[in-house]
VOPAGU-2260 file (C-alpha; in pm, 1 decimal, decimal comma):
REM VOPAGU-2260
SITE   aa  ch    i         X         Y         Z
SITE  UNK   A    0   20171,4    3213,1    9380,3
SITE  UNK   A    1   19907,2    3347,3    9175,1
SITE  UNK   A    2   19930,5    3037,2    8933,8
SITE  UNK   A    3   19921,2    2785,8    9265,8
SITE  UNK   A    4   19561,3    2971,7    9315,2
SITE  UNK   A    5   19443,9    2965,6    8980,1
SITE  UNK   A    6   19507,5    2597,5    9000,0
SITE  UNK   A    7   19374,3    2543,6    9312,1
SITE  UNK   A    8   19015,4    2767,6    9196,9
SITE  UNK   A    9   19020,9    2540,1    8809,4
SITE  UNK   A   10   19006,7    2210,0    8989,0
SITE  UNK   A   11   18732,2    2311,8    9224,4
SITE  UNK   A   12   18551,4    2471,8    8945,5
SITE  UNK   A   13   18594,3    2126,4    8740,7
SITE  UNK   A   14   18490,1    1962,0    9003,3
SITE  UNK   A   15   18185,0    2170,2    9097,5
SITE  UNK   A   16   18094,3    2119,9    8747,4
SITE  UNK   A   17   18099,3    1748,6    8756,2
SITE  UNK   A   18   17903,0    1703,1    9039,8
SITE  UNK   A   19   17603,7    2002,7    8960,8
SITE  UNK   A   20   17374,2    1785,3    8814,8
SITE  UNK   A   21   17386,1    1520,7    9066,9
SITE  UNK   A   22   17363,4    1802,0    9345,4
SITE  UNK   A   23   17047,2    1960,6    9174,8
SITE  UNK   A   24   16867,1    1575,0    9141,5
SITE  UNK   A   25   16947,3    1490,0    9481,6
SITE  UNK   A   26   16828,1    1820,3    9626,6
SITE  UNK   A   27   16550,1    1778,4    9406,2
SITE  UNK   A   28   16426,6    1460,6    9512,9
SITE  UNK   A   29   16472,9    1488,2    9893,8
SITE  UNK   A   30   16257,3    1810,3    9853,4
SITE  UNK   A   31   15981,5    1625,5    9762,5
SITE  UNK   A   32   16010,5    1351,4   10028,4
SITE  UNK   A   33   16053,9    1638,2   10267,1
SITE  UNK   A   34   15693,3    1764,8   10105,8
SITE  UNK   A   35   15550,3    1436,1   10172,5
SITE  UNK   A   36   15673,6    1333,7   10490,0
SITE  UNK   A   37   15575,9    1498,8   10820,9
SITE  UNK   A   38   15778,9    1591,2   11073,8
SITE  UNK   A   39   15476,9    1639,5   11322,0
SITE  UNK   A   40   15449,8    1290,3   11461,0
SITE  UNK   A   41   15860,3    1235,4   11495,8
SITE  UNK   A   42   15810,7    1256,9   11891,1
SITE  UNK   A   43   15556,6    1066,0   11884,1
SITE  UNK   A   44   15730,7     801,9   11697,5
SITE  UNK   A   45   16047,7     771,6   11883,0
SITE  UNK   A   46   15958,3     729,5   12259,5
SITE  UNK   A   47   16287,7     521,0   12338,5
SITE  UNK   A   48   16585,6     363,1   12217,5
SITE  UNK   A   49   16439,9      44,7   12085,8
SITE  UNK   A   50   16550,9    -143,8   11735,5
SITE  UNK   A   51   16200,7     -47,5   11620,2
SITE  UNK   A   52   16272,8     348,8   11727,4
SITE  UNK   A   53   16598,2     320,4   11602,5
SITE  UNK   A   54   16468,8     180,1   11251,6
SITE  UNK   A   55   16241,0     428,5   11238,8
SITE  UNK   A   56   16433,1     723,6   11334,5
SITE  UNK   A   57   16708,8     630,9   11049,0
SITE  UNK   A   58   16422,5     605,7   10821,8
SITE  UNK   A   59   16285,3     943,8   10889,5
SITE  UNK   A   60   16635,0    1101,2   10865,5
SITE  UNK   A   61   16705,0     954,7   10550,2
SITE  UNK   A   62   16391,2    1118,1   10417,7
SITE  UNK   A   63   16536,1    1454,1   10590,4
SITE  UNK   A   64   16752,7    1705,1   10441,1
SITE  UNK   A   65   17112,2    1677,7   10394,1
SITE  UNK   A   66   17220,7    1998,5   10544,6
SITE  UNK   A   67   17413,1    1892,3   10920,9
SITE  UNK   A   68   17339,6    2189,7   11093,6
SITE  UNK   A   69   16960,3    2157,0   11002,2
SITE  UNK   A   70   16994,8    1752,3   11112,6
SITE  UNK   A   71   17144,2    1884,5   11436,2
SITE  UNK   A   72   16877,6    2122,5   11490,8
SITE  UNK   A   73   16575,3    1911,3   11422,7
SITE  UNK   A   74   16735,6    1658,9   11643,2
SITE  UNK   A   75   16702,8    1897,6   11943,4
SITE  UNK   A   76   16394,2    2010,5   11847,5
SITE  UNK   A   77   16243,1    1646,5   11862,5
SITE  UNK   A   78   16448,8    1605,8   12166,6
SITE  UNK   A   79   16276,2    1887,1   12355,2
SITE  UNK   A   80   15934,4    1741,3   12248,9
SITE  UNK   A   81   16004,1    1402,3   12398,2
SITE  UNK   A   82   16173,3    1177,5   12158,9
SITE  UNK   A   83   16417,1     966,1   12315,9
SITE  UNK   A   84   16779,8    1145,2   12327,1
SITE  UNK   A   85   16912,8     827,1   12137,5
SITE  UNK   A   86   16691,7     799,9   11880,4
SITE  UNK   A   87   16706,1    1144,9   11785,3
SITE  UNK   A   88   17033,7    1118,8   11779,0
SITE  UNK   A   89   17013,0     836,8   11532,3
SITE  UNK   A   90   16798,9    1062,6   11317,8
SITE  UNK   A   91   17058,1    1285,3   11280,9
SITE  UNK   A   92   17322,6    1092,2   11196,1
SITE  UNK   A   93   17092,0     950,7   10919,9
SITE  UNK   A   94   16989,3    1296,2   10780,3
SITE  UNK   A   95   17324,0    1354,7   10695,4
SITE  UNK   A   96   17473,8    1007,6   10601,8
SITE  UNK   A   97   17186,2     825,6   10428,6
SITE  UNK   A   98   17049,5    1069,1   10266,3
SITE  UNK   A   99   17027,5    1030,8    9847,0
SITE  UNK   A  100   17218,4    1299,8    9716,5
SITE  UNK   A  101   17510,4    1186,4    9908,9
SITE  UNK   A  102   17449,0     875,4    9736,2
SITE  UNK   A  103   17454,1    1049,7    9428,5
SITE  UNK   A  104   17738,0    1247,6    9443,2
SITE  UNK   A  105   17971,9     957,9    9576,6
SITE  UNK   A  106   17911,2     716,3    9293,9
SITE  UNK   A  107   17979,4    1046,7    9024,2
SITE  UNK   A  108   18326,8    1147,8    9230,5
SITE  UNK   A  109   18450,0     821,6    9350,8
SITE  UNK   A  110   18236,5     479,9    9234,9
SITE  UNK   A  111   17893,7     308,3    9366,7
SITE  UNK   A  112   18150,2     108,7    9623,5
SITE  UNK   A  113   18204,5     415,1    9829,9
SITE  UNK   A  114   17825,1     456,0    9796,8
SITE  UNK   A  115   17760,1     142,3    9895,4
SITE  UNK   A  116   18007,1     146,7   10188,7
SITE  UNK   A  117   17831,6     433,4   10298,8
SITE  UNK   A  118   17483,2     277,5   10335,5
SITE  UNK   A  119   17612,4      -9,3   10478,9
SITE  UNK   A  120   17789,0     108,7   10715,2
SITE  UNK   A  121   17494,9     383,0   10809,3
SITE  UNK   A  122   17295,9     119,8   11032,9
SITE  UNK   A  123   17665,5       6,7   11200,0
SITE  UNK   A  124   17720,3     332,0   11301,3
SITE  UNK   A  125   17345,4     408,2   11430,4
SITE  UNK   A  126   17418,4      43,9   11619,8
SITE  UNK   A  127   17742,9     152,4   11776,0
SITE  UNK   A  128   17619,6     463,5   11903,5
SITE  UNK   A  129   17312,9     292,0   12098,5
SITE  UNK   A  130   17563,4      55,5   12236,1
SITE  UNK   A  131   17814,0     327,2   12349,9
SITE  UNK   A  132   17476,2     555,1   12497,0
SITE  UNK   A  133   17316,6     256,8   12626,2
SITE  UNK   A  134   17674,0     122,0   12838,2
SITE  UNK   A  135   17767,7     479,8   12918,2
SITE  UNK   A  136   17500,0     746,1   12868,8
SITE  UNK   A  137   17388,3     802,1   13249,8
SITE  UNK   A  138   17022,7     918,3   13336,3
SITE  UNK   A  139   17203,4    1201,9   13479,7
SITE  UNK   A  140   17382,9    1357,4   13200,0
SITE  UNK   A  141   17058,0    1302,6   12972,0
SITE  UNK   A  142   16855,5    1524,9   13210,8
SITE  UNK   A  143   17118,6    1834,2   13277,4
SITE  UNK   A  144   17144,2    1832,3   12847,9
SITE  UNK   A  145   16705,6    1811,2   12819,2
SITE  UNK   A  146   16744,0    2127,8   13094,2
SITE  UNK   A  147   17013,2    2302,8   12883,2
SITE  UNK   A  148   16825,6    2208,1   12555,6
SITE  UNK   A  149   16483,5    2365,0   12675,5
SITE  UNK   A  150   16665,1    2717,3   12680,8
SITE  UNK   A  151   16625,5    2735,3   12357,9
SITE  UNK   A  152   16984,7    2873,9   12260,1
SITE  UNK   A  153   16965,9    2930,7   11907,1
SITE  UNK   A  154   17245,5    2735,4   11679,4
SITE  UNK   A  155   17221,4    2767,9   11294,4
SITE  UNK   A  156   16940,9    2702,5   11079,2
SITE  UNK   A  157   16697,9    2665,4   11338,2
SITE  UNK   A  158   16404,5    2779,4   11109,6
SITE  UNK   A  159   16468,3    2546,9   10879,9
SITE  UNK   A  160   16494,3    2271,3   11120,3
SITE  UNK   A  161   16101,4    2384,9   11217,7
SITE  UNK   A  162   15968,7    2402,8   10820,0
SITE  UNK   A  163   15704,8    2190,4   10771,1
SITE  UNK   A  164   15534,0    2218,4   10426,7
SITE  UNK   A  165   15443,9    1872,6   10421,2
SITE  UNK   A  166   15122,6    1822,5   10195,3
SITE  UNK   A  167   14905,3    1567,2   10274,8
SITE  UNK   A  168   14619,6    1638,8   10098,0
SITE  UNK   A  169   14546,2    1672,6    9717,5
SITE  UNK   A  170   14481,1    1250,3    9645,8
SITE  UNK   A  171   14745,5     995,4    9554,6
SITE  UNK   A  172   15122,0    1086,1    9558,6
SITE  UNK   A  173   15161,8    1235,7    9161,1
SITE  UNK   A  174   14859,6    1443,4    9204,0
SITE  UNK   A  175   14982,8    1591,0    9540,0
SITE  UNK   A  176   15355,6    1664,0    9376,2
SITE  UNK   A  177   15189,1    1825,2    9078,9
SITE  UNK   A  178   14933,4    2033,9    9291,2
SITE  UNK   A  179   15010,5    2426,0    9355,3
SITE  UNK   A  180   15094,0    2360,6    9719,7
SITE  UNK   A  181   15317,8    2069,3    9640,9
SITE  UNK   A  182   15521,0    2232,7    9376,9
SITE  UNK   A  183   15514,8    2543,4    9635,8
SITE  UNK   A  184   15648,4    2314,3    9881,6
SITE  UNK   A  185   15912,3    2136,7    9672,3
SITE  UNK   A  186   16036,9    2452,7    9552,7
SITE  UNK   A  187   16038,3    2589,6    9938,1
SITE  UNK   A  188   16221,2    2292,0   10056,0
SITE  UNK   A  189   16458,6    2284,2    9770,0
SITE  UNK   A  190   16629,8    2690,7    9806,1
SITE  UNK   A  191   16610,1    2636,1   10178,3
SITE  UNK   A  192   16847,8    2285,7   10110,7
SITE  UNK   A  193   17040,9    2466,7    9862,4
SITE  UNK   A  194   17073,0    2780,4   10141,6
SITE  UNK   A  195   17182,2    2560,8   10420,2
SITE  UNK   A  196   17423,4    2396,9   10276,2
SITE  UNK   A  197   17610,5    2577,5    9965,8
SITE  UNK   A  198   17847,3    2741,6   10218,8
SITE  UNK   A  199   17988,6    2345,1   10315,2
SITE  UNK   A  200   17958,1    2280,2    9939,1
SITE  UNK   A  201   18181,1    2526,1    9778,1
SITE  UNK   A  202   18412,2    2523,9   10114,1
SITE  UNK   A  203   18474,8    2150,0   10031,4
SITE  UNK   A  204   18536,4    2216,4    9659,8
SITE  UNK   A  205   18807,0    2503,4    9708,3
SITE  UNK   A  206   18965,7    2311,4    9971,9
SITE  UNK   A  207   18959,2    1992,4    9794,9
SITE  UNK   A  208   19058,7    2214,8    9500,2
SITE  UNK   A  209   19365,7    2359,4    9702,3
SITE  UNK   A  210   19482,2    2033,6    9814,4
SITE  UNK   A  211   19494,8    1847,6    9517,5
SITE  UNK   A  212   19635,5    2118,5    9336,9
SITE  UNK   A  213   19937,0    2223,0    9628,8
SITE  UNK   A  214   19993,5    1916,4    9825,1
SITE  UNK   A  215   20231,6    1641,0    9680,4
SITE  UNK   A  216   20121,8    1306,2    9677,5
SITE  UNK   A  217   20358,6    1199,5    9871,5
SITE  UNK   A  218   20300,7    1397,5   10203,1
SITE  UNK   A  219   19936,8    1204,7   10184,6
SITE  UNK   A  220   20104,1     886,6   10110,5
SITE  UNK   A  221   20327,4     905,4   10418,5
SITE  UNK   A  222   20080,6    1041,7   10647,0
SITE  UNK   A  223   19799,5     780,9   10570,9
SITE  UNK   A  224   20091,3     494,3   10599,4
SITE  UNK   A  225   20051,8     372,7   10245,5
SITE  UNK   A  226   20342,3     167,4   10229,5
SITE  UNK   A  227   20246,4     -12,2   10493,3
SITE  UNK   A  228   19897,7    -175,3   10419,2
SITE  UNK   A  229   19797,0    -352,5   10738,4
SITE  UNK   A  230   19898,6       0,4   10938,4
SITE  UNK   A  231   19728,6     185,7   10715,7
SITE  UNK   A  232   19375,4     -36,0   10749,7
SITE  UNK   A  233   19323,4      30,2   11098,7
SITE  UNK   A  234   19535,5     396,7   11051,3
SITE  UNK   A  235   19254,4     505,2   10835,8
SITE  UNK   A  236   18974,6     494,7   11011,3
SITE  UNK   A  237   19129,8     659,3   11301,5
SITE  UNK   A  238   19311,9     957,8   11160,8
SITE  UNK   A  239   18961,6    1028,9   10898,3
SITE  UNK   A  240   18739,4    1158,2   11176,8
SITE  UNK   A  241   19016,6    1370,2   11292,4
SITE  UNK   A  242   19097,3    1527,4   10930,5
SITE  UNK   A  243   18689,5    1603,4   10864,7
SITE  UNK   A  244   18743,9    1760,7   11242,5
SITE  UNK   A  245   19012,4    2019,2   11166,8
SITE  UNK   A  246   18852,3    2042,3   10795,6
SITE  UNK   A  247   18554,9    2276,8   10879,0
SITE  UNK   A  248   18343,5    2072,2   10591,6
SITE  UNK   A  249   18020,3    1962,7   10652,8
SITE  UNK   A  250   17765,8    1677,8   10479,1
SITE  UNK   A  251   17766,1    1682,0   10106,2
SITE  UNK   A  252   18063,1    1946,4   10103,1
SITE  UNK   A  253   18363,3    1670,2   10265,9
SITE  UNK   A  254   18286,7    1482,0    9956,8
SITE  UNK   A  255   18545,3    1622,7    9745,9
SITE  UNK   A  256   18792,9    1637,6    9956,7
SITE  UNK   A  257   18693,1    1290,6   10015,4
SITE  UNK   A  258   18833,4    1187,8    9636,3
SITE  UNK   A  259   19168,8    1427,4    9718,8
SITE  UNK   A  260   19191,3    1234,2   10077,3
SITE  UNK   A  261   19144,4     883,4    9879,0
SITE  UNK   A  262   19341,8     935,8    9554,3
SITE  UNK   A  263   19609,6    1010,5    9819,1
SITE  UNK   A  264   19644,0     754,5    9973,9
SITE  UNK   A  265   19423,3     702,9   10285,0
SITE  UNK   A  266   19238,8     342,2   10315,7
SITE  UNK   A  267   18864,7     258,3   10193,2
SITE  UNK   A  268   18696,2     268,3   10564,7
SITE  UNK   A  269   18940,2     603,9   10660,8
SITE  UNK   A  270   18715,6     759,4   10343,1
SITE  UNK   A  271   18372,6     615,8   10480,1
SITE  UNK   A  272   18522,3     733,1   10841,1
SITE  UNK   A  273   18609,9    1093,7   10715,3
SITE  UNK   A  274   18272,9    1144,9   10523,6
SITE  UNK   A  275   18037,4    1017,2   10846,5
SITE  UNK   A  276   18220,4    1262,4   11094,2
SITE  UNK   A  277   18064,2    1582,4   10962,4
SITE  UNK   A  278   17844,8    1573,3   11279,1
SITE  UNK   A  279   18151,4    1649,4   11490,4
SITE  UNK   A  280   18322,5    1882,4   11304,5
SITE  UNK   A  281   18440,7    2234,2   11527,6
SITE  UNK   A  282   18146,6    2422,4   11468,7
SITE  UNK   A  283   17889,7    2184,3   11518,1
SITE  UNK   A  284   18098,3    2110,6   11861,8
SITE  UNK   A  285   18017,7    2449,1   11980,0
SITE  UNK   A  286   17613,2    2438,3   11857,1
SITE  UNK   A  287   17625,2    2061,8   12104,3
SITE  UNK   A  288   17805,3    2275,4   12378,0
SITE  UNK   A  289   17479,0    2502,6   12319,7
SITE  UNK   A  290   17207,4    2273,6   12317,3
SITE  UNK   A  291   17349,0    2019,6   12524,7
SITE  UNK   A  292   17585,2    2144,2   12766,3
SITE  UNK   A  293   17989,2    2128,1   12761,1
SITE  UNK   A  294   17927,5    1774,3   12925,1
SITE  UNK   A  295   17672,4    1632,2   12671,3
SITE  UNK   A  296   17944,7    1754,1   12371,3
SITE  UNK   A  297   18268,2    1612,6   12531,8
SITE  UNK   A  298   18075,6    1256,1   12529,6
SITE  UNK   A  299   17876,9    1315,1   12188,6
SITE  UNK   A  300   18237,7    1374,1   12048,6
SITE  UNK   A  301   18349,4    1074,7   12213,4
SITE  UNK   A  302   18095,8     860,3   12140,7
SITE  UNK   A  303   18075,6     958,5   11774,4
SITE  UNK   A  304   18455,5     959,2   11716,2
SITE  UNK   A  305   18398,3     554,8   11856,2
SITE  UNK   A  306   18154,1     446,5   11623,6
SITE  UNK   A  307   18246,8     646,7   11341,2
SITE  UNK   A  308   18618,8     458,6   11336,3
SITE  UNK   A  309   18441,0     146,1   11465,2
SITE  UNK   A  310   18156,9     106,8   11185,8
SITE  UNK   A  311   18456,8     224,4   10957,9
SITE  UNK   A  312   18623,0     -64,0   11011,9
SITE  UNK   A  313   18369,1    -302,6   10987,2
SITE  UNK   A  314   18289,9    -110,8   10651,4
SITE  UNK   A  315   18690,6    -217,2   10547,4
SITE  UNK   A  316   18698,6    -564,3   10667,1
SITE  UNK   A  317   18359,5    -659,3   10494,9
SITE  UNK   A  318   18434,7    -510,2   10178,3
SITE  UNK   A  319   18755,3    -582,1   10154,8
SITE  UNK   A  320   18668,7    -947,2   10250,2
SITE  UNK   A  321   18422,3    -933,4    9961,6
SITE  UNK   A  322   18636,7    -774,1    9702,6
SITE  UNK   A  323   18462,2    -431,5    9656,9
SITE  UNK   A  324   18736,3    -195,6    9714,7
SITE  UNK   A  325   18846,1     -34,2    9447,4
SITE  UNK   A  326   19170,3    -121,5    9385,3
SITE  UNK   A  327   19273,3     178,8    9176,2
SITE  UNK   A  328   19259,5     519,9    9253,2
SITE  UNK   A  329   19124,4     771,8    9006,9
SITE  UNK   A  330   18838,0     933,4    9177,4
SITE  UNK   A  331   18763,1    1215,6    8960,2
SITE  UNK   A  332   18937,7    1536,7    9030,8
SITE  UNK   A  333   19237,5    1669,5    8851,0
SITE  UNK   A  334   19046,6    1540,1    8510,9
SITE  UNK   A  335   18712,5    1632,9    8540,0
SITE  UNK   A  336   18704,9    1943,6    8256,8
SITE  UNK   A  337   18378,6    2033,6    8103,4
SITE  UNK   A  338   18327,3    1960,4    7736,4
SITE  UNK   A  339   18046,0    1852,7    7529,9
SITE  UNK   A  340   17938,6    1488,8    7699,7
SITE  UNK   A  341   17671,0    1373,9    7887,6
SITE  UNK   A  342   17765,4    1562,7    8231,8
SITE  UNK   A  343   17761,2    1882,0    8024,5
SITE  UNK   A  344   17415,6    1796,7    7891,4
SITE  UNK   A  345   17267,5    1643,7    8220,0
SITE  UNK   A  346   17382,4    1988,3    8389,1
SITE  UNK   A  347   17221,3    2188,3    8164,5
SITE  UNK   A  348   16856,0    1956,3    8200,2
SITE  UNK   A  349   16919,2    1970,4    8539,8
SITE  UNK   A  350   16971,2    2370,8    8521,7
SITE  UNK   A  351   16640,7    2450,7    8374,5
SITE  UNK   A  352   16483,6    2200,3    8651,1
SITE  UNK   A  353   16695,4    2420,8    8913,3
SITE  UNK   A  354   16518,4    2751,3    8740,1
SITE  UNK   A  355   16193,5    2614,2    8702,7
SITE  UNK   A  356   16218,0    2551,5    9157,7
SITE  UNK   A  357   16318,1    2892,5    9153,7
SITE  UNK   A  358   16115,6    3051,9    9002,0
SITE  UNK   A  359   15774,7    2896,0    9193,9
SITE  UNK   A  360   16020,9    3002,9    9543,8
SITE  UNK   A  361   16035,3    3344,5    9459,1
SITE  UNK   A  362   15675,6    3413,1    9328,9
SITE  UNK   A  363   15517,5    3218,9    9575,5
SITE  UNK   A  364   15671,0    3393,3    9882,1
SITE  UNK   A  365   15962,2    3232,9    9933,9
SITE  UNK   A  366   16198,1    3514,1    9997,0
SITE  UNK   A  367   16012,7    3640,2   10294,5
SITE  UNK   A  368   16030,5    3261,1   10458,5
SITE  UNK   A  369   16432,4    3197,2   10372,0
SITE  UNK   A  370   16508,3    3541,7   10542,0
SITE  UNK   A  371   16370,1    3402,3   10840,8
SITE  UNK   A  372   16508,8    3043,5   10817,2
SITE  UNK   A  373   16783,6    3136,0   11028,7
SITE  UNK   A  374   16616,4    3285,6   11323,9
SITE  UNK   A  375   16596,6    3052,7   11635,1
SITE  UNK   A  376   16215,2    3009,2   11736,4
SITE  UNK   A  377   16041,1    3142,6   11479,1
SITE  UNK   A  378   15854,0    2925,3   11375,4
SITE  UNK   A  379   15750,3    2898,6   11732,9
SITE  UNK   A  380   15636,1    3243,8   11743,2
SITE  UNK   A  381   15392,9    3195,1   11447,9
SITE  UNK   A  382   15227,1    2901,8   11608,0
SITE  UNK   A  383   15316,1    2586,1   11336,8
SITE  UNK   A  384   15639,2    2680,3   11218,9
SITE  UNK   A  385   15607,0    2685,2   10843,8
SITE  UNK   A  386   15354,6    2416,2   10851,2
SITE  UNK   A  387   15102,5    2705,0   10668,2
SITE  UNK   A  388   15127,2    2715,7   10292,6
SITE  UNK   A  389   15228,7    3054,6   10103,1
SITE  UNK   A  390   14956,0    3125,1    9882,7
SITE  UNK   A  391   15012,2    2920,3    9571,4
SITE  UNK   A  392   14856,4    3024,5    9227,8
């Protein structure tokens, strides 16, 4: 038994180690989008559920952090403030499936395909879901969830979903990322990222780790219909949602398990399926039964479950039509292994970029802010969230 854990604990560790470097960029770089871009006007900018409001509402949640529970939270928030339910429901799905480190970490675990597949299937899904609010979504439904969302039940990372750092003076775009308050507020955005979401992150790689590592290949085989190629097309993306469902494993984190799901057996658009339904996992059920309403979560589920297997498909007929999908599969688990190559180096660049963030959090009040992050409404309380600026040096 003991040896089946220490297994299970080496191949997350590998693969935690394979993927730091990417983690740290892509945290890195959304945290200064997130400095950049205002959140301020997103009401304003989504009034309905028009292409343009849709376009724009992806856009804004691909600038957005990564972290699901923060997407889901900021999409209520926006909600309350009189964005269109729709589009800010499109922003959330966008924060947490076309967001860059996502990106990042799918080409370094499984190949730019996957990546790819991803990003195009983002807009299909965003589509799909309009189409499924805009036939069944009733006027009715929309007003008892805008009466149970301005209660103001708290769900997680509600402060976080209210920081706005965003610097908007200083000049041109270097000057403002090198000024004091922009490398205050890229450090700020980057620990909050790292605190919303490490939880998902390692829960993905000791799961993914215990799965590779316990269950046989041929249990996945069987139970993703392998053998049985057509079956196992339109199998895939149907089963996927359900498996990121029972899996706990939110945004970044259900990559990993991803590669285990994949090298196992399940098809190219079950993957992209399994990886876009971290917005309907168990827990994030329960925050949409708070916000929302029991009604409003039973047909978010729904709906997303739809268009998540729907754009999946789509995703495995177009690729597969153009011959993208990989046909081997080796996405990098069991043999990931640290040694003295480029990973090893990039991690440890990547490291002192990671330190250098942390140490401008921590000395410029940033300790004081993330022991707050959690606390529904307070950024309320203190008038503009965390629009004000800890005193930078």
């Amino acid at each position: 038994m003991s040896d089946a854990i220490l297994a299970a604990l080496r191949m997350a560790f590998a693969m935690a180690w394979e993927i730091l470097w990417p983690l740290i960029l892509g945290f890195a770089l959304s945290a200064v989008v997130q400095a950049l871009v205002s959140h301020k006007q997103m009401s304003r900018l989504l009034p309905d559920d028009s292409p343009r409001s849709l376009a724009i509402a992806s856009a804004l949640g691909a600038a957005s952090s990564s972290c699901s529970y923060a997407a889901v939270a900021l999409a209520r928030s926006i909600f309350r403030k009189g964005a269109d339910f729709t589009a800010a429901m499109a922003f959330e799905i966008a924060s947490t499936n076309l967001v860059l480190e996502l990106g990042i970490i799918l080409v370094v675990l499984m190949g730019w395909q996957f990546m790819a597949a991803e990003f195009a299937g983002g807009p299909v899904l965003v589509f799909l879901v309009a189409l499924i609010f805009r036939r069944l979504l009733s006027r009715r439904l929309v007003r008892e969830a805008k009466e149970q969302a301005e209660k103001g039940i708290a769900g997680r990372m509600e402060g976080h979903a209210e920081m706005d750092m965003v610097v908007t003076e200083g000049g041109s775009l270097p000057r403002r990322i090198a000024s004091a308050k922009g490398l205050t507020a890229i450090s700020h955005y980057f620990v909050m990222d790292w605190a919303s979401i490490w939880v998902d992150i390692a829960g993905g790689l000791l799961i993914a780790g215990a799965l590779a590592a316990w269950v046989p290949q041929g249990f996945w085989q069987g139970f993703f219909l392998s053998g049985h190629p057509v079956l196992a097309k339109l199998w895939g993306p149907l089963v996927g949602p359900l498996v990121a469902v029972m899996s706990f494993v939110c945004s970044v984190g259900n990559v990993p398990l991803a590669a285990v799901l994949w090298n196992g057996g399940i098809s190219f658009g079950g993957v992209i399926a399994f990886i876009y339904a971290d917005l309907i996992v168990l827990p994030i059920l329960n925050i949409y039964r708070k916000y929302y309403g029991l009604k409003m979560a039973a047909f978010l589920f729904a709906s997303f479950y739809a268009a998540m297997a729907g754009a999946a498909l789509v995703v495995e007929l177009l690729f597969g039509a153009l011959g993208l999908i990989p046909p081997q599969r080796h996405a990098r688990i069991v043999d990931a292994s640290i040694s003295w190559n480029y990973t090893t180096w990039l991690n440890l660049f990547f490291i002192g970029v990671a330190a250098l963030l942390l140490w401008r959090f921590f000395t410029t009040g940033g300790p004081a802010m993330l022991r707050m992050m959690n606390k529904a409404g307070h950024a309320r309380k203190r008038g503009d969230g965390h629009g004000r600026h800890p005193a930078a040096p």
